[in-house]
C-alpha positions as CSV (number, residue, x, y, z in Angstrom):
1,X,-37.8,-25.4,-4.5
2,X,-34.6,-25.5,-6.4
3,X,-31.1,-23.7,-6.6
4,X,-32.9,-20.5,-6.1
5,X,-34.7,-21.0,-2.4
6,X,-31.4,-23.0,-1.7
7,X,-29.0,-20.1,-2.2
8,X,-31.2,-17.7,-0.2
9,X,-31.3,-20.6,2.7
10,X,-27.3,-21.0,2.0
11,X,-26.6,-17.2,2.9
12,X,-28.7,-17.8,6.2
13,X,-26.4,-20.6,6.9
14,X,-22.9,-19.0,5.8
15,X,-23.5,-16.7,8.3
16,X,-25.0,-18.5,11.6
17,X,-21.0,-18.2,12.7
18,X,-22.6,-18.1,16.2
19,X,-23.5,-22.1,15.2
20,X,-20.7,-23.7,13.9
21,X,-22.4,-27.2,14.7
22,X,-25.3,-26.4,12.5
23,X,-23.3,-25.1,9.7
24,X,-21.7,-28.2,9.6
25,X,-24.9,-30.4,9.8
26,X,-26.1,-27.7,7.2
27,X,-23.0,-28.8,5.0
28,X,-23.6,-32.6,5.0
29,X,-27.6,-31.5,4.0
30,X,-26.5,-29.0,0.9
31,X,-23.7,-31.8,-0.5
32,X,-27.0,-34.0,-0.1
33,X,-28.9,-31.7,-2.7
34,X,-26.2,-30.8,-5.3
35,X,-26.2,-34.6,-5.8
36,X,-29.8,-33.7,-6.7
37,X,-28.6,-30.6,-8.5
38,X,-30.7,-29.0,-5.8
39,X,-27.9,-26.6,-4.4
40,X,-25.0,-25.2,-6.1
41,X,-21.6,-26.4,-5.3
42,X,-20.2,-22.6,-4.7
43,X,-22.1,-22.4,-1.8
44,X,-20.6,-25.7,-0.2
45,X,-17.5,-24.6,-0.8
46,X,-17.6,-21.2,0.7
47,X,-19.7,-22.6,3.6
48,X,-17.3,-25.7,3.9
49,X,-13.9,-22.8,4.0
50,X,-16.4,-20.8,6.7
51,X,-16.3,-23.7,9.0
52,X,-12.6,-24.5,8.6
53,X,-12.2,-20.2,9.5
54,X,-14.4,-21.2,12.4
55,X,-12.8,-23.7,13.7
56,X,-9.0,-21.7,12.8
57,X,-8.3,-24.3,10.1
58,X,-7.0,-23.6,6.4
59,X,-9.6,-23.2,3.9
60,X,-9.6,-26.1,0.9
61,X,-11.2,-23.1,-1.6
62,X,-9.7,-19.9,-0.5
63,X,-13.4,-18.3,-0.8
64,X,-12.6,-16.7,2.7
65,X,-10.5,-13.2,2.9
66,X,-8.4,-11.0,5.1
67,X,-6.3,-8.3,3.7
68,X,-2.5,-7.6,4.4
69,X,-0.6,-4.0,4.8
70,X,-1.3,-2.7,1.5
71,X,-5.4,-4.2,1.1
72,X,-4.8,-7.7,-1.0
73,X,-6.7,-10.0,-0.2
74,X,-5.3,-13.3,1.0
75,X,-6.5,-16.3,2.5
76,X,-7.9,-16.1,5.9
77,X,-5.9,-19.0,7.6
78,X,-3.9,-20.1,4.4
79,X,-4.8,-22.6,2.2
80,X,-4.4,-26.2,2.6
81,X,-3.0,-26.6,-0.8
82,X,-2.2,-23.5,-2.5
83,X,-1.2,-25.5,-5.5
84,X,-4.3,-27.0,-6.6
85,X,-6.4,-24.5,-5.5
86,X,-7.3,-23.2,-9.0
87,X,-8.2,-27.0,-9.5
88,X,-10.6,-27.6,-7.2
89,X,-12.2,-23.8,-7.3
90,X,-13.3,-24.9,-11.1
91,X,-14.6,-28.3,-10.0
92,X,-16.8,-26.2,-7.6
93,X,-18.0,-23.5,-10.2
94,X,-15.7,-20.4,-8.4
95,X,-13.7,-18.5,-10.7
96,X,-9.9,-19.1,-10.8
97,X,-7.9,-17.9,-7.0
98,X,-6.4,-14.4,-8.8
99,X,-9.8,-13.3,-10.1
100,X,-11.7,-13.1,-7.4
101,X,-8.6,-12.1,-5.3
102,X,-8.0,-9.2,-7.7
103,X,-11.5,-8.5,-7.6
104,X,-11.8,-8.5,-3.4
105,X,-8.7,-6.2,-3.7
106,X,-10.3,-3.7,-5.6
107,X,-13.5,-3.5,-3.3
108,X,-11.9,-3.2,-0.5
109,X,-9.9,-0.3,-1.8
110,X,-13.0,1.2,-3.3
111,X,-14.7,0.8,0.7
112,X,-11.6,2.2,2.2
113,X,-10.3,4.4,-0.1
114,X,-9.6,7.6,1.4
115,X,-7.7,5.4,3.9
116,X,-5.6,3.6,1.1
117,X,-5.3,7.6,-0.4
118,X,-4.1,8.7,2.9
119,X,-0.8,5.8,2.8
120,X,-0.4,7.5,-0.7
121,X,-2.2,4.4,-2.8
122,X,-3.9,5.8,-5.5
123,X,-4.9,2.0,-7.0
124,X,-5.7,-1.2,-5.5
125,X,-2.5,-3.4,-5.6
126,X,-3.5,-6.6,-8.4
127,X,-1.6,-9.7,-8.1
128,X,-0.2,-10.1,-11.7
């Protein structure tokens, strides 16, 4: 089966919201198979941060987005700790917090961007 068959049953998982119990029995099952390098560690952390949105708790990853008044992304809920953040997202295989930040800013000006032209934005706003 492998890493392969795993991700495509993680994205079924990520998104039973409807099931928060199962995405947690789900959880205990893919940290299971990474220890048999099974399952990539990504996917637990974006599914663990799905639950703790679920449930209205802070995300240890910050793999789960909302988007303020002028479309950055930030951390749905906050983070648990912000400062190590960048720590644990390597141990996990997820590039660094402003990367992919940057890089959900800039799709979700691209999806909404005669919106974002309309307020006079002519750019996603990057954090630096």
């Amino acid at each position: 089966m492998g890493k392969e068959y795993s991700r495509k049953f993680w994205i079924t998982i990520q998104h039973a919201d409807n099931d928060i119990k199962f995405q947690q029995k789900m959880l205990k099952e893919l940290a299971k198979e990474i220890d048999k390098n099974n399952a990539e560690k990504s996917n637990y952390a974006m599914l663990e941060d799905r639950i703790a949105i679920n449930l209205n708790q802070k995300q240890r990853f910050g793999s789960q987005v909302t988007y303020n008044k002028v479309g950055q992304a930030v951390p749905k809920n906050g983070l648990i700790d912000s400062l190590n953040v960048d720590n644990l997202r390597i141990k996990y295989n997820l590039p660094p917090f402003k990367e992919y930040y940057n890089s959900m800013t800039t799709d979700h000006f691209e999806m909404n961007k005669d919106y974002f032209l309309k307020q006079g934005m002519k750019e996603p706003k990057l954090y630096e």
